[in-house]
VEXFI-922118 format. One record per atom (N, C-alpha, C): x, y, z. Coordinates in Angstrom, 3 decimals. Example, Ala and Ser with C-alpha at 12.3 -4.5 7.8 and 13.67 -1.06 7.14 Angstrom:
2
13.190  -5.690  7.800
12.300  -4.500  7.800
13.200  -3.300  7.800
12.850  -2.250  7.080
13.670  -1.060  7.140
12.900  0.030  7.870
This chain:
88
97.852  56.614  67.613
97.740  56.530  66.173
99.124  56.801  65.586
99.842  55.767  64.597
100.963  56.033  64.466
100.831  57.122  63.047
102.085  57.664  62.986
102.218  58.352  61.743
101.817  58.448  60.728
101.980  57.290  60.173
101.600  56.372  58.546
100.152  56.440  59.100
99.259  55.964  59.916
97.513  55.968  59.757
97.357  57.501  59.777
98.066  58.199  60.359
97.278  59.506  60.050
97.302  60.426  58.815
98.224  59.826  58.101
98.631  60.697  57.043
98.363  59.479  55.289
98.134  58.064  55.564
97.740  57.775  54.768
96.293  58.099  53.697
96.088  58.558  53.623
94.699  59.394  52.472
95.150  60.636  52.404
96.870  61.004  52.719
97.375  62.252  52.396
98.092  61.821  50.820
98.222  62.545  49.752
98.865  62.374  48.736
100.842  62.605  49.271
101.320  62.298  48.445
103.120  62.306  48.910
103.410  63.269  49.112
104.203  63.727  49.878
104.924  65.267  50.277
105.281  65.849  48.416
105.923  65.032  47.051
106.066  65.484  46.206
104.686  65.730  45.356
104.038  65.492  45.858
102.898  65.406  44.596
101.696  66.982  45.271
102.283  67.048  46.786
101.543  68.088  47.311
102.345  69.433  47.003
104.073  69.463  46.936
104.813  70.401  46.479
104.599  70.386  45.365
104.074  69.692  43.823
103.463  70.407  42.675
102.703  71.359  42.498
101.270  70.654  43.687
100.277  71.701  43.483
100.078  72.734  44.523
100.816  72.754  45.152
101.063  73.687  46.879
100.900  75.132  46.650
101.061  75.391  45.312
101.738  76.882  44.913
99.720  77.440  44.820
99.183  76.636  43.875
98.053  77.002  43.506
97.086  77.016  44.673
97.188  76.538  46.254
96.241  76.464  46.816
96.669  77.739  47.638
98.096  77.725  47.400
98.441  79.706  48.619
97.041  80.812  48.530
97.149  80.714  49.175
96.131  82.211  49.386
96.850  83.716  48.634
96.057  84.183  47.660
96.503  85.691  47.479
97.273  86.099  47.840
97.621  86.555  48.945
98.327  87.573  49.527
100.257  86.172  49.343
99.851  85.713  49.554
101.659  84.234  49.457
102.257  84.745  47.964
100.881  84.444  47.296
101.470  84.420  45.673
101.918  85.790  45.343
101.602  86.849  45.935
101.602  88.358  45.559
102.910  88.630  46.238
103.182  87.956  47.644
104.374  87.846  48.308
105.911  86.987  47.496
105.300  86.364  46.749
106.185  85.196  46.421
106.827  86.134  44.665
105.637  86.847  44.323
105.837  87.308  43.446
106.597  88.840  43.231
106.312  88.740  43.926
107.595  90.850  44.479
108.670  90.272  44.651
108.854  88.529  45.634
110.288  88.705  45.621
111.153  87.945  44.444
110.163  87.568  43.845
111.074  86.888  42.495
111.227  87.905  41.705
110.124  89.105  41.626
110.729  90.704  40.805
112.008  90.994  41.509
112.201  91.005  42.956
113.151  91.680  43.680
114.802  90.872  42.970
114.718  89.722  43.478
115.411  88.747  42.976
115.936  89.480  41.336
115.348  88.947  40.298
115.210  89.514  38.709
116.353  90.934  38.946
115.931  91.695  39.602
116.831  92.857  39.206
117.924  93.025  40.381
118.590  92.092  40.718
120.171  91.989  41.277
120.773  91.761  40.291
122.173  91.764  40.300
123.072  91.478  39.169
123.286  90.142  39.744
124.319  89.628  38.839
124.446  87.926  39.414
125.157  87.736  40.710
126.040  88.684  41.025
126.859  88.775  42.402
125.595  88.767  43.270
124.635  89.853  43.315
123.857  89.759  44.378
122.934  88.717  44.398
122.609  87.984  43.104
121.851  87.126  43.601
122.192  85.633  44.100
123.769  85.058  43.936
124.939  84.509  44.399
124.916  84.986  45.835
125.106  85.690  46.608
124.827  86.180  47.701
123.704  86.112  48.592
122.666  86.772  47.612
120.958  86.283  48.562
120.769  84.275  48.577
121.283  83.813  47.792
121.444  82.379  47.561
122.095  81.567  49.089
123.406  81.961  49.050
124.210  82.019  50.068
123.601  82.605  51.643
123.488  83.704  51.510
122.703  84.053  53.141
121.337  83.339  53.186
120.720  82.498  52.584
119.188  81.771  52.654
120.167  80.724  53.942
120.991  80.139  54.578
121.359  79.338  54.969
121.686  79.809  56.442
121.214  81.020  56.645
121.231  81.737  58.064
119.640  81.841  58.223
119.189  80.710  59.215
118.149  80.965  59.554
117.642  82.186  60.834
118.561  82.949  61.329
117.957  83.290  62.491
118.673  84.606  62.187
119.154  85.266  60.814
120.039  86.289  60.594
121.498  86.348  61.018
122.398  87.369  60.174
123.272  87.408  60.173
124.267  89.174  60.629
125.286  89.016  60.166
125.788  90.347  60.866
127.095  89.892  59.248
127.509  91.028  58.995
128.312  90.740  58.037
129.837  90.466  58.294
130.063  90.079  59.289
131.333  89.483  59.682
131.171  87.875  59.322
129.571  87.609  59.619
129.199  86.060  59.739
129.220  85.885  57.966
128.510  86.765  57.488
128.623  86.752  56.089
129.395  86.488  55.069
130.596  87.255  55.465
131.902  86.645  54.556
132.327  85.671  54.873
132.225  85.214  56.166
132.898  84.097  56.228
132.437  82.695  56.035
130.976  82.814  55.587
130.360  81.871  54.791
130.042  82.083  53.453
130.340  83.149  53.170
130.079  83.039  51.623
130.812  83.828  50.951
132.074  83.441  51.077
133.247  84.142  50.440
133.967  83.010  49.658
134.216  83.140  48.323
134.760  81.935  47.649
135.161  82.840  46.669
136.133  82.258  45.403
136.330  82.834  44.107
135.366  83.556  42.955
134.331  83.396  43.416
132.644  83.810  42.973
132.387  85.427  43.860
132.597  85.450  44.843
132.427  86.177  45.775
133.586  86.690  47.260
134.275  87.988  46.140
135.332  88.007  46.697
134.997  88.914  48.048
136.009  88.703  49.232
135.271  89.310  50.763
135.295  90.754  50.306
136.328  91.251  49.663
135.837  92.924  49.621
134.665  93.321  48.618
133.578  92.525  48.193
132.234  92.870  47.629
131.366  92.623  48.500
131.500  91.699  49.568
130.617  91.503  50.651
129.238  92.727  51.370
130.581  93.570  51.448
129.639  94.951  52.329
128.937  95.548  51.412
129.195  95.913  49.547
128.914  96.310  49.107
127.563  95.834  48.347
127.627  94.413  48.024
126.566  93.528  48.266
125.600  93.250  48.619
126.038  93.429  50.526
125.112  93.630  51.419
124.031  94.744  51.064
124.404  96.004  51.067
123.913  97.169  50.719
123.419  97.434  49.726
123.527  96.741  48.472
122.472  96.187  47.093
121.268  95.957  47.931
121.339  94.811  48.553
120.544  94.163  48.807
119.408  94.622  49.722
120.107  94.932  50.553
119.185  96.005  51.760
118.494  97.082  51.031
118.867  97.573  49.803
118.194  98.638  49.140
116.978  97.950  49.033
């Protein structure tokens, strides 16, 4: 059975990411929702940062850190300090 027959009477990958949010189970949305509070109260550096480390899928060490997300936005000596926002 190729691809397309099994998934045709599926609606589009975009039309299922509209309503995707509303079918989560409780506990996703309650999850999803602490971390957008968490998020909310960083300053903009840290949340420039949590932005930036989303692109380490398997974790990081903060040597790896600056050296991907160090730019004029995010200078390397806020890095550690950053880090440690964040980990709070």
């Amino acid at each position: 059975m190729t691809r397309q027959r099994r998934h045709a009477g599926r609606p589009p990958a975009e039309a299922r990411a509209l309503v995707g949010r509303r079918a989560e189970p409780p506990w996703h949305q309650a999850l999803r929702t602490a971390i957008g509070w968490s998020h909310q109260l960083c300053r903009p550096s840290a949340r420039l940062l949590w932005a930036r480390l989303s692109a380490f899928a398997d974790g990081f060490d903060a040597e790896a850190a600056r050296q991907v997300c160090v730019d004029e936005h995010l200078p390397a000596e806020q890095i550690p300090d950053l880090l440690a926002a964040l980990a709070d």
